[in-house]
C-alpha positions in Angstrom: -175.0 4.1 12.8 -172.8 6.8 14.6 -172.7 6.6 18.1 -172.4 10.4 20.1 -170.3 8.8 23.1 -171.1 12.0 25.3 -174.6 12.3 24.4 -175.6 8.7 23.8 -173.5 7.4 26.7 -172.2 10.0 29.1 -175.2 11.8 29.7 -176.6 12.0 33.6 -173.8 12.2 35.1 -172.8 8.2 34.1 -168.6 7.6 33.4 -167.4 5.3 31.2 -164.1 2.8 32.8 -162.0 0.7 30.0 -161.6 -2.9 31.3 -159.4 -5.0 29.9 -159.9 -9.1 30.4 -162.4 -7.9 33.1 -159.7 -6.1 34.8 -158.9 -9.6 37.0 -155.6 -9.8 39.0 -153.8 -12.4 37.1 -151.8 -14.1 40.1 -155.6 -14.6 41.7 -157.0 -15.5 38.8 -155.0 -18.0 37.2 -155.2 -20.7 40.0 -158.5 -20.2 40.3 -159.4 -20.8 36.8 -156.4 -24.0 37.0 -158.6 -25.1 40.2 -161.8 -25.0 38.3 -160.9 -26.7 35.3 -159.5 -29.4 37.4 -162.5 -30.1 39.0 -164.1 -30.1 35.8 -166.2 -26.7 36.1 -164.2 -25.3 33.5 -163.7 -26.6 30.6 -161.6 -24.2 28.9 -160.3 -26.8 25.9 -163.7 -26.9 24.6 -164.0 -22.5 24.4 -161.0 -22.7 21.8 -159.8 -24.2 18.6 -156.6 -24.2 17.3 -156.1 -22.8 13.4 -153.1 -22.5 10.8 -152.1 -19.8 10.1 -153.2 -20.1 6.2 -156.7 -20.9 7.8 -157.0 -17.1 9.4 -159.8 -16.0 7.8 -161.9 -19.3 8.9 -160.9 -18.5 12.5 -162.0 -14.8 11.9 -165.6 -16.2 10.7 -165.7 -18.7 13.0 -165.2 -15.9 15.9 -167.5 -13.8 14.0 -170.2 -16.7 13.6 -170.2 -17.8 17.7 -168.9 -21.4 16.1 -166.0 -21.0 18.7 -165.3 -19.0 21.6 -161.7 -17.9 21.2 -159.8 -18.6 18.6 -155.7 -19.3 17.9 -153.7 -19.1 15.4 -150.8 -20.5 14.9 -147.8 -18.8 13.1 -145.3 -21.8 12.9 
């Protein structure tokens, strides 16, 4: 599928803005997100799993699958 980005998207008069890690203000953020994992309403360690390096192609399917939220690879 091909997607026209000025007719499929832009049309009436809509605009399209690029975010980038919903566009959040990192100084604000951060605490906050430190404040709710603290209290236990975020529980951040659970949204990621750790790979080896020679296991990057398990962390791209398990990305790809939804079996983890974010996943890290490790180079060392």
């Amino acid at each position: 599928m091909k997607l026209d980005i000025h007719n499929d998207l832009m049309a009436e008069g809509k605009s399209m803005i690029g975010v980038i890690e919903g566009d959040s203000i990192p100084r604000v953020v951060i605490p906050q997100l430190i404040a709710y994992y603290k209290a236990g309403q975020f529980p951040f360690d659970k949204l990621i799993k750790f790979y080896n390096f020679q296991q990057i192609n398990q962390a791209f399917e398990d990305s790809a699958s939804g079996a983890i939220i974010k996943p890290v690879v490790k180079m060392a």
